[in-house]
C-alpha positions as CSV (number, residue, x, y, z in Angstrom):
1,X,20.9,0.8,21.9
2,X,20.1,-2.7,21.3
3,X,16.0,-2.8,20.9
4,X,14.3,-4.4,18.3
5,X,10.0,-3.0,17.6
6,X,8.2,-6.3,17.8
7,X,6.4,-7.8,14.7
8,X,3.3,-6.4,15.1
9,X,4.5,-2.3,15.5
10,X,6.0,-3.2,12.2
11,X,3.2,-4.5,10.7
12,X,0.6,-2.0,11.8
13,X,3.0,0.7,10.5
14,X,3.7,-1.4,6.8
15,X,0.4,-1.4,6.6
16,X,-0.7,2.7,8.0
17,X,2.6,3.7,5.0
18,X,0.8,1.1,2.5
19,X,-2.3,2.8,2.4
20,X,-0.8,6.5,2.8
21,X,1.2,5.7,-0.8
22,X,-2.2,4.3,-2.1
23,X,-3.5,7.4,-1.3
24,X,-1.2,9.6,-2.3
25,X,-1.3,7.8,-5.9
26,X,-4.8,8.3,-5.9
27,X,-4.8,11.5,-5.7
28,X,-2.7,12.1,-8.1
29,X,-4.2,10.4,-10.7
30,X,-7.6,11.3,-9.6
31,X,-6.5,15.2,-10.7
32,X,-5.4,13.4,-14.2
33,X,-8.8,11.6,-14.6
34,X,-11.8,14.2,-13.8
35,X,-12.5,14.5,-17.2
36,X,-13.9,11.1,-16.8
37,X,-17.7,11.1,-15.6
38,X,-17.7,10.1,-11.6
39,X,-19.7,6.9,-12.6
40,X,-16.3,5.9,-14.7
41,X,-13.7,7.4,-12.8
42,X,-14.6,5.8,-9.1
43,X,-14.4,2.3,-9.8
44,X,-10.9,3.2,-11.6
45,X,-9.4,5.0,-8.9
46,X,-10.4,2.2,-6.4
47,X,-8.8,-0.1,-8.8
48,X,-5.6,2.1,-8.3
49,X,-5.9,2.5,-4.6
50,X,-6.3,-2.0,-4.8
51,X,-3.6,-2.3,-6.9
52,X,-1.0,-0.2,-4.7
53,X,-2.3,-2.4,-1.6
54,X,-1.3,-5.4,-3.0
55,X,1.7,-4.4,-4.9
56,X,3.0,-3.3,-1.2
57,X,1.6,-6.4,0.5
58,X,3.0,-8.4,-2.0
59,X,6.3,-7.3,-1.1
60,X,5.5,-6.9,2.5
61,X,5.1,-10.9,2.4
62,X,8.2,-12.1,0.5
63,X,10.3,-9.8,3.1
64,X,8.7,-11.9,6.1
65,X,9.2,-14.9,3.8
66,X,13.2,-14.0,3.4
67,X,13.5,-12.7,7.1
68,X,12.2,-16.2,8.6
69,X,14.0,-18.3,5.4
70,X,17.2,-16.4,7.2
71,X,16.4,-16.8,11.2
């Protein structure tokens, strides 16, 4: 079984697992936080949701930096 998913199948699903984790941190923290007044808490969870994106992307982009450094 020699097939290899092409480059975009493996970006769509990077990026659908990406923003399942930022999810699933938000939620976690958004159980933590609802003492916080919804005005408050909001922009702070969207700054956690952000911040997982492009924690993940980051890393996302040095592995396609390595992968073509190596072809």
């Amino acid at each position: 079984m020699n097939t290899k998913i092409d480059e975009t199948t493996i970006k769509a699903r990077v990026d659908m697992l990406t923003q399942v984790i930022a999810e699933m941190k938000v939620a976690k923290f958004e159980k933590e936080l609802d003492f916080l007044e919804k005005s408050k808490r909001v922009p702070l969870l969207n700054d956690i949701r952000s911040g997982e994106t492009l924690q993940y992307e980051d890393r996302q982009q040095r592995t396609i930096m390595l992968k073509k450094s190596n072809d």
